[in-house]
N, C-alpha and C positions, 0 to 999 in steps of 0.2 A: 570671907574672901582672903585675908590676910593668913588664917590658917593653912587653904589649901594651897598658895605659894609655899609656905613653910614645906609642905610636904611635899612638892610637886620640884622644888628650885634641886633638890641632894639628889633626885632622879636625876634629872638635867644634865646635873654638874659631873654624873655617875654615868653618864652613859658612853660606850665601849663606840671608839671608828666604824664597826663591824656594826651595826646599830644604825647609826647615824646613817650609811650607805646604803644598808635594807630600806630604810626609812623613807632617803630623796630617790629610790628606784621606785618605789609602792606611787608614791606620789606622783613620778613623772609619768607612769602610767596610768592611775587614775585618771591625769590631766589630759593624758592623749584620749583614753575613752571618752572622757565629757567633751572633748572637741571634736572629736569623728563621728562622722553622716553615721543616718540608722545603715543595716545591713543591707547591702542591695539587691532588687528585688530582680533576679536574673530570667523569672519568666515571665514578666512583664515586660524588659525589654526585648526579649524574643518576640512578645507577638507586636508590639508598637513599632519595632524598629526594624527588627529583622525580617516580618510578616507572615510567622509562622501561624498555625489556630493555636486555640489556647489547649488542645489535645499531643499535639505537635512541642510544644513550646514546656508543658510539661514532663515527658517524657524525655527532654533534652537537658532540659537544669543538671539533672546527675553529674553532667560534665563539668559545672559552672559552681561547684561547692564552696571552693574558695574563692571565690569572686567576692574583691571588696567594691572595685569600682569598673564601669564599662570604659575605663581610657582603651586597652587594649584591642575589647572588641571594635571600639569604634576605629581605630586605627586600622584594623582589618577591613572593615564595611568601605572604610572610605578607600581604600588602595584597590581593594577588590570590583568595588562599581566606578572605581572614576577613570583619566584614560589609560592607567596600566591595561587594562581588561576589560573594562566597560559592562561588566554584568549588569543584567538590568534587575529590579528587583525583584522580578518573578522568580530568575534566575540565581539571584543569592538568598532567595527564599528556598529552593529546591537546594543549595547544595549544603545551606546551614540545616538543613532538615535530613539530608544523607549522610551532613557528619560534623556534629555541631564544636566537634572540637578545632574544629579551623578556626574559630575563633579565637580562641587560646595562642592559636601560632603566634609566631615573630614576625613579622613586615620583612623587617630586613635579612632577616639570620634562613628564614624558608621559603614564605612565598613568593621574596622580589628572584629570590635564586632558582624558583622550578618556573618563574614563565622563560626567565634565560634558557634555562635546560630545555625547554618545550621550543624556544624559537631556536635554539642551537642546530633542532636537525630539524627547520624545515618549516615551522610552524607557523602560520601567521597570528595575526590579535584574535579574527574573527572562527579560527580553527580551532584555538586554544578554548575559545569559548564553545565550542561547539564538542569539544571531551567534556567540559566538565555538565554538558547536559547530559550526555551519552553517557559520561560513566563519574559522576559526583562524590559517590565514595572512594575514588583513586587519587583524585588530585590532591588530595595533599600527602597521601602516604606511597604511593609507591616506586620503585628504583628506576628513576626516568632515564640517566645515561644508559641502565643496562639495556631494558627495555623497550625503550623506545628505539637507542644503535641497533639492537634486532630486528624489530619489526621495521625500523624504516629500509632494511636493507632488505628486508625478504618480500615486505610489499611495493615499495617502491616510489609513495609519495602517502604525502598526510591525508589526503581525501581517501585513498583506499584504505587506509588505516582507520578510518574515523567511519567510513558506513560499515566496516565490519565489526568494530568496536560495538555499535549501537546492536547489534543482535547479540554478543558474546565479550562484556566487560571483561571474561579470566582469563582474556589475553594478556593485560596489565601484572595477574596475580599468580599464572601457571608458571610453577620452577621449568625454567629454560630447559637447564640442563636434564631434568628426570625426567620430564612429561616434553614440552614441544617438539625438543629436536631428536628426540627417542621415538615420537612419533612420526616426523620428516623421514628419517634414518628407515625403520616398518614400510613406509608406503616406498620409497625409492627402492629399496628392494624389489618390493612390487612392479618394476620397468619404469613408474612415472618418475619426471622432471620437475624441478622445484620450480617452474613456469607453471605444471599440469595442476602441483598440487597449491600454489599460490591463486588458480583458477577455483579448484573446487572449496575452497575456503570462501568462495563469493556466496554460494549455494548453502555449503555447510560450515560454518564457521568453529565449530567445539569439536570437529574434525583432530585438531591439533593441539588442543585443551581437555580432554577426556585421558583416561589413564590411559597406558599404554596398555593392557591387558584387553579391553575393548577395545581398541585399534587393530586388535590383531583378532579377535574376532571377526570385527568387521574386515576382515578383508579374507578371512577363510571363508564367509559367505557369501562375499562378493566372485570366489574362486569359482566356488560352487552352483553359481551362475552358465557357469561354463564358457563364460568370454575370453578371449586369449588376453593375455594380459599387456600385450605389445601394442593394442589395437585400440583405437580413440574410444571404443563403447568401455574400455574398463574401466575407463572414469567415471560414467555412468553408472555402469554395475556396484564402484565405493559408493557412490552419491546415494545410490539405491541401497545398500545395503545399511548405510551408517541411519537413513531415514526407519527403516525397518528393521525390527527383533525379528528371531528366525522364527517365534509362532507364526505370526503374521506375514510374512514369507511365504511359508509352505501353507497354508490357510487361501491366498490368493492365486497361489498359481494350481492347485486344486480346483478354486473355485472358476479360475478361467479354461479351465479343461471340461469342467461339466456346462457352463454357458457358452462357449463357440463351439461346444459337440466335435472338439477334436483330442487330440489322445495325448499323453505326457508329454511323449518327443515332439510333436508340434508344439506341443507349448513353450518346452523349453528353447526350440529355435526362433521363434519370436521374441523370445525375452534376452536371447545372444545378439538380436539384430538390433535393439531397442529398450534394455533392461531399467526404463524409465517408466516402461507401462504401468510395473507393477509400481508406481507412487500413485495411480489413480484411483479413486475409488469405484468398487466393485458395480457400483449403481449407474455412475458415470461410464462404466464399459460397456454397461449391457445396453443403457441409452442409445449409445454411439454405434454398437453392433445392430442393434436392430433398426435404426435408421439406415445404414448404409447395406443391409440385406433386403431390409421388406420398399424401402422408398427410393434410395441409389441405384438397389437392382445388381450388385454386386456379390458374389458368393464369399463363398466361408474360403476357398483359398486363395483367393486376390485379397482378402485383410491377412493373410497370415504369412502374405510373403509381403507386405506392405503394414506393417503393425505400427507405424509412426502415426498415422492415422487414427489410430484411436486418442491421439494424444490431444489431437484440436478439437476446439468448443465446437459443441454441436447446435449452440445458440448464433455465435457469433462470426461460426466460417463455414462448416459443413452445411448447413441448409442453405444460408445463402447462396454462397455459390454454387451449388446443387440448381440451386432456380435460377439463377443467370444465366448460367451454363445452359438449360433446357430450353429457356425463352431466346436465346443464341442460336441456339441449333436449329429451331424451327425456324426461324429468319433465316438460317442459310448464311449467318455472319460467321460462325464459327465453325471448325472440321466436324464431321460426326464421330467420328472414328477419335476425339481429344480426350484422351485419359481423363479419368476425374480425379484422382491422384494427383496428375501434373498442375489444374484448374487449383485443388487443395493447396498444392507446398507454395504457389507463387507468392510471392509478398504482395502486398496491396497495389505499388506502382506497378510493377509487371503483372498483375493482373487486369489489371484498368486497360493498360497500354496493349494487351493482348484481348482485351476482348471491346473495348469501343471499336466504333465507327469512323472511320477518318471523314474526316470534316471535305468535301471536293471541293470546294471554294478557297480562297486565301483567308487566313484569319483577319487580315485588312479587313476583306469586305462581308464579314460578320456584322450587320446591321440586326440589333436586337428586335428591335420595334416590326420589323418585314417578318424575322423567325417568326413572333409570337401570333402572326395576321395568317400567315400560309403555311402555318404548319399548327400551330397550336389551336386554330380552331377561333382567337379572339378579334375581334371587331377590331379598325383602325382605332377607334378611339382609347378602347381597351385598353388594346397596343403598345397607345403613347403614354398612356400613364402608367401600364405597368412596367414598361422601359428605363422606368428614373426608379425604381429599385432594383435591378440589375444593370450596376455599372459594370462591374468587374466582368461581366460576362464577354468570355470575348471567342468564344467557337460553341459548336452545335452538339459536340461530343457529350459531355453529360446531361443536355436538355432532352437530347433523342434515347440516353441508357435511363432517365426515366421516366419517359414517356413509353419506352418499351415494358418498362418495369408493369407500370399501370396499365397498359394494353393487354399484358400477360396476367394479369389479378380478373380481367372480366370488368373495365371499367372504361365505361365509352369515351368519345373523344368529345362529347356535348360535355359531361359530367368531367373531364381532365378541364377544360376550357372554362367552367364554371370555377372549377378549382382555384386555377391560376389565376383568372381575373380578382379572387379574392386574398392569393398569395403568390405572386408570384415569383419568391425565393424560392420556392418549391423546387423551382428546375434544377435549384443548387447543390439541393440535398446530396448526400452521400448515401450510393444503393447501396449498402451493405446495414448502414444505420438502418435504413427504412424498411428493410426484409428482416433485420432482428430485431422490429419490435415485437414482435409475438412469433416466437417460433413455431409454436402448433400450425400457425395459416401454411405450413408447406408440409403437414402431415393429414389434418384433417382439411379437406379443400372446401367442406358447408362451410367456414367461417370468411368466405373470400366475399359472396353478396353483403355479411353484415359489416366487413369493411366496407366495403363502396360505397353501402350507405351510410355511413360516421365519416365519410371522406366528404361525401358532398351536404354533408347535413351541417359539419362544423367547420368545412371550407378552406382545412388545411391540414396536411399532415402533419403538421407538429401539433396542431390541436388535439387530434385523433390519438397522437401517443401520449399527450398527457393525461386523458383521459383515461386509455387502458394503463397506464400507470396505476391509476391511481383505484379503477375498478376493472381489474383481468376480465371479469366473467361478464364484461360486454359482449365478449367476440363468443359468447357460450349461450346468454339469454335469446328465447324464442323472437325477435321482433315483430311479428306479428300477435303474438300473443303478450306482451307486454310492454317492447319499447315504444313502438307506435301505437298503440293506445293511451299510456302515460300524455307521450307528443299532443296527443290527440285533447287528452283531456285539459292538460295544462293551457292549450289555446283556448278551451272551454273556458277557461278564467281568466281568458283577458291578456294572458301573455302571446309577446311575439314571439316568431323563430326567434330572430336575436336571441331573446331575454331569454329562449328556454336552452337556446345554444352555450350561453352562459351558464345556467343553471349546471348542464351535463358536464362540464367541464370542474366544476366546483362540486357537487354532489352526485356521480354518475347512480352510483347506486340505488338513487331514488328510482331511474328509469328501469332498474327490476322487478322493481315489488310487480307483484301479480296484479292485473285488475280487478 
């Protein structure tokens, strides 16, 4: 011991400033390592805190290499969910997942300064919240004074900004100056108004985010349309053009030349009147053409000076009101000579209002309970109790549009009366709902008896649609050859109507199988 002092004390005594300083740095570091936490484990607290998956969570660490400790991020989580912003956690789950480097921000130095900038033009808490769903990877990086004074000025309020945002984020990312207003600058040439084209950016939104080189494509075959360019359809015509490549273009209006059996020039003058046709598909044309030739009764050149027409469902307006219109006519309520075109473009209230019945009593003395005894066929007692579910009811107008409806299907007024005593909201229904539940019944007319009978089998029409909801090929199956048989048999076992009314409703397809 005494020796190794000896040898150890002339080091000591020998040792250089330069030394000594190496010596308490080595040390003071040592001493901070033995006292600092293990490394932090950055993707574990992405999925415990932040509530990313642990697929998610790994793929994001990249960002987080230097992370010694989560002060930071917590500092973010908390300003971000509390009432700055109020993100919920679903919510800073999805935008630490589009860009986990928001974590990393400053509180004060970035994020407390772009919700400023976001409410500076306009923004409210719950708006601001509603970009960073829409577009999660922008909020923390891109030029909000430039971008946003733009678009608040060309759209005109944060709500139309924010439902266009959700189809087309590279509003946020598109250079202003090369691509959007290069593309404004293109179409105003074109004759439109920064009104026309702040319109068709509702429709097409990457309109004005696509390079300019395709901007001007599309609108050399929008030209080529042949719509005057001054004229409200050449909006249409862009819309239509920017939706479609020019194969598919010329591929369509081909293809509508050889199914209406009319020749280029007519086709192309249909597509000048209404150059939105061609967004429809090919299948849906010829749908629509041949109901309104073989079941309307209408020729090939009343669609071709009227080509709007092909535009509406032919589930949800064309047949219906086709059969309103006819069951109309026969009663003598409606003109014979009434366009069916005109019956088509009406909107719902102006159709209603043109084609009911005026009530000749006062709606005062609209007495339900009387309606349902002298006209609808039920018993006073009936009557009275089906009265206390139609409070609201307070004129004859839509109880007699569907009672007409059902009179015109082949459905007696014993069997409307059984109906109603078992529902009698029915009266309430809306005949447009009640004619498109199966569009076939106004093409092929054998399907009209196996309604009547699922009408009065299951006692209400809402019952009858969930049914064929749920199995179509009721209104297809033979009933004599298997739905009433099934009926038949199932009572063999003990079951009631009820319980097998039930049954159909829950399982219809069982009443196919073959016997």
């Amino acid at each position: 011991m005494l020796r190794l002092q000896k040898h150890l004390l002339p080091l000591h005594r020998s040792t250089s400033p330069i030394h000594l300083s190496l010596q308490r740095a080595l040390l003071s570091i040592a001493a901070a390592a033995s006292s600092s936490p293990s490394h932090f484990a950055a993707e574990d607290y992405l999925v415990t805190t932040c509530g990313l998956t642990r697929e998610e969570a790994a793929k994001a660490t990249k960002c987080f290499s230097h992370w010694k400790s989560p002060a930071n991020a917590d500092a973010v989580l908390a300003f971000l969910t509390g009432p700055a912003l109020g993100l919920s956690k679903a919510e800073m789950a999805l935008l630490v997942t589009k860009d986990p480097r928001i974590l990393n921000s400053s509180v004060d130095n970035n994020l407390r300064a772009r919700l400023d900038g976001f409410r500076s033009h306009g923004f409210s808490t719950a708006q601001i919240r509603s970009f960073v769903r829409a577009s999660p990877c922008a909020f923390r990086t891109f030029n909000i004074d430039a971008k946003l004074g733009f678009w608040m000025s060309f759209f005109g309020s944060p709500d139309k900004f924010l439902r266009i945002i959700r189809r087309n984020f590279y509003l946020v990312y598109s250079d202003l100056d090369k691509v959007v207003k290069t593309n404004i600058r293109l179409l105003q040439e074109r004759g439109l108004s920064v009104q026309d084209i702040n319109s068709m950016c509702v429709a097409n939104p990457r309109l004005l985010t696509c390079y300019p080189d395709v901007t001007r494509a599309v609108l050399m075959r929008a030209d080529e349309l042949g719509v005057p360019r001054n004229s409200f359809m050449f909006r249409q015509a862009v819309k239509t053009a920017a939706g479609l490549g020019p194969e598919t273009m010329a591929s369509k209006l081909k293809m509508m030349s050889k199914t209406f059996g009319c020749s280029d020039a007519e086709v192309a003058r249909m597509v000048r009147m209404n150059p939105l046709v061609l967004t429809s598909s090919m299948e849906r044309l010829q749908r629509v053409y041949e109901f309104l030739t073989k079941v309307v009764g209408v020729d090939a050149k009343y669609i071709q000076g009227r080509p709007t027409i092909l535009m509406y469902s032919l589930e949800r307006r064309l047949a219906p009101r086709n059969y309103v219109m006819k069951v109309l006519q026969e009663k003598g309520l409606i003109r014979k000579d009434l366009s069916f075109y005109s019956m088509v473009t009406f909107g719902e209230k102006m159709f209603y209002s043109s084609t009911s019945t005026t009530s000749t009593s006062p709606a005062a003395q609209f007495v339900v309970k009387d309606y349902l005894a002298t006209s609808c066929g039920l018993t006073p007692a009936q009557a009275r109790k089906a009265s206390r579910y139609l409070p609201s009811l307070k004129s004859n107008v839509n109880p007699d549009a569907v009672r007409a409806f059902l009179a015109g299907i082949g459905i007696s007024k014993a069997d409307v009366a059984t109906a109603l005593a078992r529902d009698p909201r029915f009266l309430c229904s809306n005949i447009s709902r009640l004619i498109s539940i199966v569009p076939d019944i106004f093409v092929v007319l054998s399907r009209i008896p196996r309604l009547a009978f699922y009408l009065s089998f299951l006692g209400s029409y809402d019952k009858v649609h969930r049914a064929l909801r749920r199995s179509p090929l009721l209104l297809h199956q033979d009933l004599e050859g298997a739905v009433k048989p099934n009926i038949t048999f199932l009572q063999q076992c003990g079951l009631s109507v009820s319980d097998i009314a039930r049954l159909m409703l829950r399982a219809p397809r069982m009443f196919l199988l073959e016997t």
